[in-house]
C-alpha atoms as one frame of an Amber mdcrd trajectory, in Angstrom:
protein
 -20.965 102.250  12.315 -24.124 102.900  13.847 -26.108 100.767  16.622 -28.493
  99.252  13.839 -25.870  98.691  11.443 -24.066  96.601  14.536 -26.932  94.750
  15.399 -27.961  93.918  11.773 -24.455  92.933  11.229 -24.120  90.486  14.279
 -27.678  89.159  13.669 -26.291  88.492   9.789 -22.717  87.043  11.700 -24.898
  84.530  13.852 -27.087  83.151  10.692 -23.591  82.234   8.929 -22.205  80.264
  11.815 -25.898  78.428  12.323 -25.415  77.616   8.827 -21.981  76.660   8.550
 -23.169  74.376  12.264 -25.861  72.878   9.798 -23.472  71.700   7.385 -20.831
  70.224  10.066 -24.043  68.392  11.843 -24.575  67.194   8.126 -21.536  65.586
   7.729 -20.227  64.690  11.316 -19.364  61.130  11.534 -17.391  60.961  14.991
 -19.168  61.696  18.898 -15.601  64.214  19.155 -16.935  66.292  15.770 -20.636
  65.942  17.232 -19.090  67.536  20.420 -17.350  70.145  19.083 -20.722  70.797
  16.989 -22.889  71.055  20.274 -19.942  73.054  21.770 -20.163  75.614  19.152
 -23.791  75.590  18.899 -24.356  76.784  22.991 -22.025  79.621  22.023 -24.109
  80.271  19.462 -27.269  80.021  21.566 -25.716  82.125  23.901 -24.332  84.904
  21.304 -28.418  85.201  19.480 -30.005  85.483  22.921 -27.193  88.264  24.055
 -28.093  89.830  20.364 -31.720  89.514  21.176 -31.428  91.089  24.890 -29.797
  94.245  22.888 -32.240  94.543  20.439 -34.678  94.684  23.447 -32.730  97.526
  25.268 -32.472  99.563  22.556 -35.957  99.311  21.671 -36.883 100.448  25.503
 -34.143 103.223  25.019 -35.672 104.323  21.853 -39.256 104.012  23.479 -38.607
 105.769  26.648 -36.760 108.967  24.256
């Protein structure tokens, strides 16, 4: 698997799990499911901004070449 492939295939990974928070948020009806929600979600927050900080090197990589 190639570096674009990986990147396309996290970037498609992260979009599930937003979507699959989405429909939790939807239908949470206790604080503990709300905090296992926002608990997910900052891992998720954290896993897009490590995929966009890739992204970015690569593109200077590919730039600099």
């Amino acid at each position: 698997m190639g570096i674009i492939e990986l990147v396309d295939q996290s970037a498609a990974t992260a979009l599930d799990h937003a979507a699959t928070l989405q429909d939790h948020l939807k239908t949470a009806g206790t604080s503990a499911t709300m905090a296992e929600c926002r608990a997910e979600m900052h891992q998720l927050v954290g896993d897009i901004v490590s995929l966009r900080n890739a992204a970015e090197l690569l593109k200077r990589a590919h730039d600099a070449a």
